[in-house]
Structures are given as C-alpha cells and as structure tokens.
C-alpha positions as MATLAB code, in Angstrom:
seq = 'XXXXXXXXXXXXXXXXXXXXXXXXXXXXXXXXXXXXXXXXXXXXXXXXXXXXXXXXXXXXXXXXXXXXXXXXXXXXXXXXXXXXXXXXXXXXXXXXXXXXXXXXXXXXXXXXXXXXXXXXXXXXXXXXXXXXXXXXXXXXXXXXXXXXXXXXXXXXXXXXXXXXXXXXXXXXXXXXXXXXXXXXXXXXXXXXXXXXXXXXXXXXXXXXXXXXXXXXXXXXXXXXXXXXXXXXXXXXXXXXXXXXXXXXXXXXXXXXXXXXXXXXXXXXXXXXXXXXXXXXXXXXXXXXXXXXXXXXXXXXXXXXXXXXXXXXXXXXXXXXXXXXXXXXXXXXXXXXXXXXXXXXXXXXXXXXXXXXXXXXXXXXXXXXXXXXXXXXXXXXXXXXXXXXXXXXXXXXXXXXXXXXXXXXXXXXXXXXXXX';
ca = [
       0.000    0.000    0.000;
       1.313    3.220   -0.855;
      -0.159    6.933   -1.013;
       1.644    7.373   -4.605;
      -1.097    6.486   -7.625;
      -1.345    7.500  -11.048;
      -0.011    6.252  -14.401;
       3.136    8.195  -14.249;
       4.211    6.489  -10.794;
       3.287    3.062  -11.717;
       5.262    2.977  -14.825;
       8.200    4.073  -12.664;
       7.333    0.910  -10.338;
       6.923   -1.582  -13.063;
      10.878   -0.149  -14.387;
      11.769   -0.643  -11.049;
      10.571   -4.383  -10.765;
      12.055   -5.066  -14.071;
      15.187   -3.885  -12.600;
      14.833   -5.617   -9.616;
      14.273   -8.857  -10.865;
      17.373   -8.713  -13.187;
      19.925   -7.865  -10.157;
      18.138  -10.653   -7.626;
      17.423   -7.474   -4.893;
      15.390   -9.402   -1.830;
      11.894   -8.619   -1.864;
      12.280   -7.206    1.798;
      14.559   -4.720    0.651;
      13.047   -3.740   -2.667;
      10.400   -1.077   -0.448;
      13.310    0.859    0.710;
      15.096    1.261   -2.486;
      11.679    2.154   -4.368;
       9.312    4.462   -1.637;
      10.473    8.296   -1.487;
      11.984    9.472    1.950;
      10.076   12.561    2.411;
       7.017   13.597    0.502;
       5.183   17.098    1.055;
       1.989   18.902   -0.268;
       1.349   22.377    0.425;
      -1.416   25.183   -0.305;
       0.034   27.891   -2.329;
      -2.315   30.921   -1.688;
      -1.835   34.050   -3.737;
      -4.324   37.366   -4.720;
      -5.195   37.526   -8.145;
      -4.578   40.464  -10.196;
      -8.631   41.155   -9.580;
      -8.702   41.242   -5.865;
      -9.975   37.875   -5.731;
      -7.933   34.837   -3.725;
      -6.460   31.260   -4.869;
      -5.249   28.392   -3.447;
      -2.935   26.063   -5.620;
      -1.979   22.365   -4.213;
       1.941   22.149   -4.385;
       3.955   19.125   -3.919;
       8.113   18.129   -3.213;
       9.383   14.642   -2.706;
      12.140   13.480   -2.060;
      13.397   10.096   -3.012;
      16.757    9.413   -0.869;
      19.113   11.447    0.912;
      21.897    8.711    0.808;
      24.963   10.074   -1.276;
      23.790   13.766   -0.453;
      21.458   16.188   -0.770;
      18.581   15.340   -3.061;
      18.314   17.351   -6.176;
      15.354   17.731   -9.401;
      13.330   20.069  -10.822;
      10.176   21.958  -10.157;
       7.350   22.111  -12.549;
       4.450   24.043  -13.126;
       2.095   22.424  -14.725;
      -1.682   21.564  -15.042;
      -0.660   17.559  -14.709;
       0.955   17.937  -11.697;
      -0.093   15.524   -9.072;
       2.180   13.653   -6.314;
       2.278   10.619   -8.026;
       3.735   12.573  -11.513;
       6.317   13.824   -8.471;
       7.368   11.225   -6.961;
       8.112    9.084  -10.508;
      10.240   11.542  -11.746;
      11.949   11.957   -8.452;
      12.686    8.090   -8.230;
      14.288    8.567  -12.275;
      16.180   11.491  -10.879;
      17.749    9.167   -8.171;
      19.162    6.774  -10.667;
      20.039    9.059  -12.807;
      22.007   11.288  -10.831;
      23.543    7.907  -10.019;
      24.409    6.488  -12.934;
      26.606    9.250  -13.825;
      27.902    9.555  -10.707;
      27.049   12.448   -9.073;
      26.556   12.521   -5.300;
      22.902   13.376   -5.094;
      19.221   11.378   -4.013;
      16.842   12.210   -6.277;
      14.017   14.968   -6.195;
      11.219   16.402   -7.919;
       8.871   19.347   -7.021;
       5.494   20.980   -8.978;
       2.489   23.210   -8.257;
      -0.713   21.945  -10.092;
      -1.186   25.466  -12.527;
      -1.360   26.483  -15.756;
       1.502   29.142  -15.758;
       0.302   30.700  -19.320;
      -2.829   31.678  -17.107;
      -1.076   33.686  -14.673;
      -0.081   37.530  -14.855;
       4.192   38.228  -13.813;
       3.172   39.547  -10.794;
       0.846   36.457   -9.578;
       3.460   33.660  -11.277;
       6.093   36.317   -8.953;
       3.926   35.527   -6.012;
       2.784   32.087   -6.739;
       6.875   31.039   -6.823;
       7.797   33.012   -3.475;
       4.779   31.412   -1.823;
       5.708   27.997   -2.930;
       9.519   28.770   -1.731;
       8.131   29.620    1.490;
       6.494   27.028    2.522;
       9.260   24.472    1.423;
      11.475   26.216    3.794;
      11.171   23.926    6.291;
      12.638   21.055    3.888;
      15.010   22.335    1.544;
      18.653   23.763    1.627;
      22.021   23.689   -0.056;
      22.678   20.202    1.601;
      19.496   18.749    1.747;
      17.482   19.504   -1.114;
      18.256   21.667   -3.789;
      15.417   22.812   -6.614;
      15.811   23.364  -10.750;
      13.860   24.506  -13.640;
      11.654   22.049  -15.126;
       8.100   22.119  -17.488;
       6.633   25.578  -16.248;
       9.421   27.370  -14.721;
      12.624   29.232  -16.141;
      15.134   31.277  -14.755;
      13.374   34.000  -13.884;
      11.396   31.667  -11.534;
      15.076   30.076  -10.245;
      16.228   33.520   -9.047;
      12.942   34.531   -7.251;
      12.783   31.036   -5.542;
      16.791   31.920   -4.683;
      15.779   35.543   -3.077;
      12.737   34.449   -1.283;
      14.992   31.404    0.422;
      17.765   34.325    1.220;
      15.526   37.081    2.137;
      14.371   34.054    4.656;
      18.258   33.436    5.995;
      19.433   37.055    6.188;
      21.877   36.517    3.461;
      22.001   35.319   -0.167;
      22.113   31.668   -0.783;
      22.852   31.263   -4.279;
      23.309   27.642   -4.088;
      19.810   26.848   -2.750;
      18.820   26.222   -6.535;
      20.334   25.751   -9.773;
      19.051   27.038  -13.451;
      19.461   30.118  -12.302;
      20.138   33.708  -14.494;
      23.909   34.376  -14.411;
      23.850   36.966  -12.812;
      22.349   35.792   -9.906;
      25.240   32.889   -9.615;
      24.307   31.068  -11.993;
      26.770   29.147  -14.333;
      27.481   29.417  -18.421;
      25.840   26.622  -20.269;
      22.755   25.555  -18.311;
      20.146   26.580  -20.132;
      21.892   24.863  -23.349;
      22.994   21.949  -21.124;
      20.346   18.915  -21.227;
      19.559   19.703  -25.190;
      23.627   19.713  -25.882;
      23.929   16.374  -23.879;
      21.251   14.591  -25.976;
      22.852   15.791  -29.130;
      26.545   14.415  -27.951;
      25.044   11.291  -27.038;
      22.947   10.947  -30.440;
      26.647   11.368  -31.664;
      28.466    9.077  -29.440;
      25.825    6.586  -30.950;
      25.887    7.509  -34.155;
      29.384    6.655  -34.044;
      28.986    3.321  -32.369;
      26.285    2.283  -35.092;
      29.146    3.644  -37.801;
      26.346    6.636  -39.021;
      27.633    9.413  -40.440;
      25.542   12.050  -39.026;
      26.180   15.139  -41.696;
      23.219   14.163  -44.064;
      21.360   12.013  -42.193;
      17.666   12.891  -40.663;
      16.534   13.477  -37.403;
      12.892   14.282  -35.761;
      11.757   15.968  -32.731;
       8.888   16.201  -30.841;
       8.684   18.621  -28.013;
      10.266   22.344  -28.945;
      11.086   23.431  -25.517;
      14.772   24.287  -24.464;
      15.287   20.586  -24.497;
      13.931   20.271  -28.015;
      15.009   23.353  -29.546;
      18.669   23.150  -28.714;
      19.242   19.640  -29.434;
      17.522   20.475  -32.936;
      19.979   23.244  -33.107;
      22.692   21.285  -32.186;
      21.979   18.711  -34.377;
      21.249   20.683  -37.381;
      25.003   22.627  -36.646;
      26.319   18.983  -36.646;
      24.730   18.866  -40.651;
      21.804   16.926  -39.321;
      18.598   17.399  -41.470;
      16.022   17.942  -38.924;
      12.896   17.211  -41.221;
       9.880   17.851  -38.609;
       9.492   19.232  -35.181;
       6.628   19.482  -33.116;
       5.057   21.214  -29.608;
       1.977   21.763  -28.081;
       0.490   24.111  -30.751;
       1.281   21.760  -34.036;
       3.908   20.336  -36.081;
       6.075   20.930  -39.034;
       7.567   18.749  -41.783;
      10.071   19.389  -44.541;
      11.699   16.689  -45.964;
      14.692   18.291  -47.219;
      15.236   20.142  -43.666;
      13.590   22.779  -41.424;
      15.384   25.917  -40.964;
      16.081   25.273  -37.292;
      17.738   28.627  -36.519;
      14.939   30.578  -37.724;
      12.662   27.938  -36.164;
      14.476   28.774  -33.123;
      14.093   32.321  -33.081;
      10.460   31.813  -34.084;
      10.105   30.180  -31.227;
      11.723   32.261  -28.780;
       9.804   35.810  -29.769;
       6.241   33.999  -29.887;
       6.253   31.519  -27.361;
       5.824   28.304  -29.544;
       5.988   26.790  -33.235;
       2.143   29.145  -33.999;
       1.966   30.797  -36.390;
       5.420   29.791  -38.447;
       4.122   28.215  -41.407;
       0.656   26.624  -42.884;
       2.203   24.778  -45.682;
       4.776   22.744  -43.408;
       1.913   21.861  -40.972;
       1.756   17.646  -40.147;
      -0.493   15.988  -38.305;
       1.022   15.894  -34.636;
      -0.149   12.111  -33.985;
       2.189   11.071  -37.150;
       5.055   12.781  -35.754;
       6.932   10.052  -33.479;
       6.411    7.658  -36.800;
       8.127    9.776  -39.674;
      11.019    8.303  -40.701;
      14.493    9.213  -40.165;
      17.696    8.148  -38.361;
      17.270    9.991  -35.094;
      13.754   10.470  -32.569;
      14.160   12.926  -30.170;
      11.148   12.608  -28.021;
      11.459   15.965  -25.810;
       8.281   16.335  -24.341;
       6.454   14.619  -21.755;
       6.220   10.936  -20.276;
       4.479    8.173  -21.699;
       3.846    9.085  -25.464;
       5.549    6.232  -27.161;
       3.048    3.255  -26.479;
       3.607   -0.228  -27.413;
       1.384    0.414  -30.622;
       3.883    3.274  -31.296;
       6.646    1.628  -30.739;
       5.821   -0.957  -32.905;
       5.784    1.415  -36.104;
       8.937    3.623  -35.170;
      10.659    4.038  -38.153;
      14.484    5.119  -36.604;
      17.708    4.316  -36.140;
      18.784    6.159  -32.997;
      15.794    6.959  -30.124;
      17.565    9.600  -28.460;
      14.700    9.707  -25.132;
      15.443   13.942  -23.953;
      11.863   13.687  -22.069;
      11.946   12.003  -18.768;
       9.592    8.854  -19.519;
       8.873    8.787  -22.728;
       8.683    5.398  -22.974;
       6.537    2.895  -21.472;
       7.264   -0.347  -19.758;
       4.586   -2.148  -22.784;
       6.621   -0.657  -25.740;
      10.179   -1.136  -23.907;
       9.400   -4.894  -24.533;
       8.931   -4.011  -27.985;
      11.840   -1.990  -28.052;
      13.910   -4.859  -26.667;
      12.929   -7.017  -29.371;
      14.281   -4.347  -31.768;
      17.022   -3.631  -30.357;
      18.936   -4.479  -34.040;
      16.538   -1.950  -35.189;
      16.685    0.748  -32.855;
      19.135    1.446  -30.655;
      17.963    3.378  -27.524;
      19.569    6.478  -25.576;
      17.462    6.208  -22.293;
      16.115    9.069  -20.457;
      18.377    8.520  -17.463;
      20.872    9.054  -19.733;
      20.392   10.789  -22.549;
      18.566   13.589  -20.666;
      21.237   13.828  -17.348;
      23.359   16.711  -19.104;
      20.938   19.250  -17.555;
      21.393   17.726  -13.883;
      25.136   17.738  -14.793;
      25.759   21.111  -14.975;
      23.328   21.922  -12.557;
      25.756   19.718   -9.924;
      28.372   22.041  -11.784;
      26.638   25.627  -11.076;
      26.360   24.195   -7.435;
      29.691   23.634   -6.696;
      30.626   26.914   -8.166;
      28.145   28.447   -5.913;
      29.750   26.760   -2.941;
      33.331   27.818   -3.695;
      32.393   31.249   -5.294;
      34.696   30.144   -8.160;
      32.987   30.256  -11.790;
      34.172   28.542  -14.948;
      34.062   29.692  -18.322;
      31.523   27.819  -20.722;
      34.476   25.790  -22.482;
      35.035   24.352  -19.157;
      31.340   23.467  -18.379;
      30.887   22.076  -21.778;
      34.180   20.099  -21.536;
      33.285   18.690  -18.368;
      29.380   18.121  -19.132;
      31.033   15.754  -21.911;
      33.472   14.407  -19.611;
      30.723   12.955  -17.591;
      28.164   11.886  -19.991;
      30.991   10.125  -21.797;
      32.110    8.027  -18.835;
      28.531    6.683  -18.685;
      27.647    6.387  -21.921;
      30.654    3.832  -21.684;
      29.771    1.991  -18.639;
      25.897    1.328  -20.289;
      27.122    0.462  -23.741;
      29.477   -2.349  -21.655;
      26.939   -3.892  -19.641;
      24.634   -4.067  -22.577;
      27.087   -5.867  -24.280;
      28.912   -7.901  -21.888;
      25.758   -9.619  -20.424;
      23.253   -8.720  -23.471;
      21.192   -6.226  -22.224;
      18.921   -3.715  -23.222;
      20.563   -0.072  -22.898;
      17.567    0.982  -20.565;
      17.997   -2.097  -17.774;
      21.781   -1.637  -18.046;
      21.501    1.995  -17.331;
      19.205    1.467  -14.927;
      20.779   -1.605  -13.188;
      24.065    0.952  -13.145;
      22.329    3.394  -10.844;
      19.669    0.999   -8.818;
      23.399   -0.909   -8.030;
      25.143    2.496   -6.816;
      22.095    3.479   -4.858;
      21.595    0.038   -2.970;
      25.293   -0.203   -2.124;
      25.747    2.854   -0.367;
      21.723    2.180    1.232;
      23.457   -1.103    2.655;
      27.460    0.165    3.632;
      25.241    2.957    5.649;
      23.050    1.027    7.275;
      19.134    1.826    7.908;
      18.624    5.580    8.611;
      19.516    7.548    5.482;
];
C-alpha cells in the first residue's frame, strides 16, 4: 500500500521491478530502495490580479538522501499531481547515479497552468511555494531546478525568497538560475547539448555518419530546440518538429535557426508556417535516423513503438517510454538502438551539480570548461551502459538502470538503515 497512484508512478514501479528482478534485490529490501523518503503537499495561496484569492496544491518529494542532498526540478504544470512527483523523483535518483554524481533524487510541482497567470501572480505564486518548502530544503538537503513551467526567472525569485528568509544570499539553494544571480554558463543549453553528444556518441557506435542524415523531434522546448539546433550545426537534417500548438515537416530540412528564433519571440511553433503543418499524432512515426522525443512521459506506447521508423531513439523527455513498448523496443534492439532518459537527458542535472559547486566555492568557470566537463561525464557513462549491454546482453535501458539501482543500494546497505 502506498499513497503514490497515477499512471506516471506506476510505470516508474513496473521499471523498477524489471530492474529488480534482473539484479536478484530481496523482496524485503526492494520497499526501501523504491518508496520516497520525504514527501510534502502544500497550499500555495496568492491574490489575483482582480482582488480575488487562490489556493494552488503544491507538492516536493524526495526520493533518498543517501549520497547527499537530493536534487530535481520543479514544474508548473496543469498535470501535476504527487504521483507525476514522486516518478520523476525516483528517475532522478538513478540518474544522478548512474553518472555519478553525489545526489538522491528529487522532484517538485504546483498543479497550474503558468500561461494563465499575470508576472506579478506567477512572482507571487513562486515566493509562496519557496516559502512554505522552507522547512525542507537547503544547499545540503534539497536543492530545486527549472523544469516544465518554470525558467530562470522563476530560479532567481525562488533563490531571493529562500535568502531574504536566511538574512543573506544563498545562491546555491537552486540551480538554473540567471547568471547573474550565480548562476553558471551553459545551463540553459545543457540537457539539449547532452542529448545531441550522445545521439553522436551513438551515431558513431552504429558507424552513421551524421552530416546528411535525418533526425525528428517532438517537443520544442529548451530541451527540443537546442538539441535540434545542435543537431542541425552537426549537418543533421532535422525534417519535422513538433510542440503543443502543431507540427512541421520538410523533408529536405527545417530551418532550425529561424525555427528557433520563431520560437523564442512567440512563445511556440504558432503561427510559423501553414504549408509545413503535419499531423502531430504522425510525428513520433516519420522516418528518419534519429527520434528525439522531448516532451512529456508516456507518449511512445507499445502500438507506437511498434511502427517507429528510426535508427537512434535519443529519449530527452523524462519517460517517454513505457514499460509495454520497452518490450517491444527490446525485441528491436537491431533496429533501434535506444539512448534512455536517465541518460540521454542527465546533461541538464550535470551542470546543474556544476553551477552548485561553483556556488559553494564562489569560483565560476568559463563555458568551455562546463561544456568540456558536461562531456566528460556523460561520456564516462555512456561507456559503462554500452558495456553492460554488451557484456551480459542487455537492453541499454535495464543496463543503465541496473548501473544506478546498483550504486544506490550499495551505499543504502554500507550505511546502514537511517539515510
């Protein structure tokens, strides 16, 4: 029994069992390595621009504090429920593991549509959330990023309200933060620049030459939109691209810059064209070399993954894939060969570990060093899960997975029961 429900958190479960079945774990000690430590919901009241009052529900979980502080992202979204929370903080654990970074995972949200708030009441909806998560969070126990929702902007109030709170500024309470509030070079960029090295790392290992061939992605967020920019500067065709409002397909190429910058002035992909417009159910299907799925979980269904037509799924989203089409996926695995979430996503957390120790030692690097390092890292584990898939004949998402579940469970077991 468990107060987690919902589709998102039972998918994260059924990855879990799948995991724990593969490395033998005891069923007495598969409840400690699964269940969250700490889980919190919160009211969030704010006044409305028109006098009136409302209350949002907000939520933080965190999953294990046993190689540090916990650290994930905060979203603002209309989806947001604990369950939704707590899956994506129980990823965040093994990925934070897998590539070796000394953090339990976490995830925060407030159930809102941000697009129907005014500055001033997202302003006050953020500093209210902040404050009431006092009580849990700080730079060694929990520390907050950006995620679907939030930005920056919404970084650096959380920041001031948390130092306004301890008489002095605390820059390393959160990361994804502007610059000039401490935060670091190459954040923003990071996650979509990690699933474009990765898509070359395996374009390499598969012997495809990537200048010329095709890619496709769905979700045009800052994930989505700089790994289609990166991609394209690599000579990548990126032939369609897709968000909430539509999607576009060119066969000999999208203009990604000016997709980009379209984008960035309106808000989404409206508006930029009605002659490149596709059907956004046909997207994930078109065929190409690389599928960038950079949107939200669960949209590639066993049906789905039955008629993807790629090469190289390159997952930016957090759980994008489902536990039904991973068995389909497994089966393919001559067919498609799979960058999984915990990996191919982790740049972002990466360089938010980065901006944090800066923070700590007031001592910043210059982007060539963040870069240099983010690839660093994700090389080192893009090794390790390319070995274990091949030594014991795995697919890429159990060895990944396996890698971080194993890293998590040791250190559970050398510190005994409490942490």
């Amino acid at each position: 029994m468990t107060s987690y429900r919902g589709p998102v958190f039972e998918m994260a479960v059924k990855q879990f069992e799948v995991i724990a079945n593969y490395l033998s774990i005891p069923d007495d000690a598969r409840p400690r390595l699964l269940l969250p430590k700490r889980s919190v919901t919160v009211s969030c009241p704010i006044h409305r621009d028109d006098g009136t009052t409302a209350v949002f529900e907000g939520y933080r979980v965190q999953h294990h504090l046993t190689l540090g502080p916990t650290k994930g992202g905060t979203r603002f979204a209309p989806t947001v429920d604990l369950g939704e929370v707590a899956a994506l903080a129980i990823w965040m654990s093994w990925k934070c593991a897998l590539v070796g970074l000394p953090y339990g995972g976490a995830k925060g949200g407030i159930n809102v549509d941000p697009s129907t708030l005014s500055k001033r009441e997202l302003e006050a909806l953020s500093r209210r959330y902040m404050q009431e998560m006092i009580p849990f969070v700080g730079p060694h126990t929990d520390v907050m990023a950006p995620d679907l929702g939030t930005n920056e902007q919404i970084m650096a109030w959380f920041m001031d309200t948390y130092s306004m709170y301890q008489g002095q500024t605390v820059t390393e309470i959160v990361t994804g933060k502007p610059v000039s509030a401490g935060g670091t070079l190459g954040r923003r960029e990071a996650t979509g620049r990690g699933v474009a090295h990765l898509v070359r790392r395996a374009a390499d290992e598969l012997k495809i030459r990537l200048n010329g061939s095709t890619a496709v992605v769905q979700g045009f967020g800052n994930v989505g939109s700089i790994a289609a920019l990166e991609l394209h500067n690599m000579g990548v065709k990126v032939i369609a691209v897709s968000d909430h409002t539509g999607a576009l397909y060119r066969p000999r190429g999208l203009d990604i810059p000016q997709l980009v910058r379209h984008a960035s002035s309106q808000g989404s992909l409206d508006g930029y064209s009605n002659e490149l417009a596709l059907d956004p159910a046909e997207i994930l299907t078109v065929p190409c070399d690389v599928l960038v799925p950079a949107a939200v979980e669960r949209v590639i269904d066993a049906g789905t993954a039955a008629k993807l037509r790629c090469r190289i799924l390159a997952e930016g989203a957090n759980g994008p894939t489902t536990p039904e089409a991973d068995r389909i996926l497994e089966a393919r695995q001559d067919e498609v060969f799979v960058i999984p979430d915990i990996l191919c996503n982790s740049g972002g957390v990466v360089v938010s570990y980065f901006e944090w120790v800066q923070d700590l030692q007031r001592l910043f690097w210059e982007e060539e060093e963040v870069m240099r390092r983010e690839y660093q890292l994700l090389d080192r584990a893009f090794d390790r899960v390319l070995a274990r898939s091949k030594g014991e004949n795995l697919f890429n998402r159990t060895a990944a997975m396996a890698i971080g579940v194993e890293r998590v469970r040791g250190a559970k077991e050398t510190r005994g029961l409490f942490p």
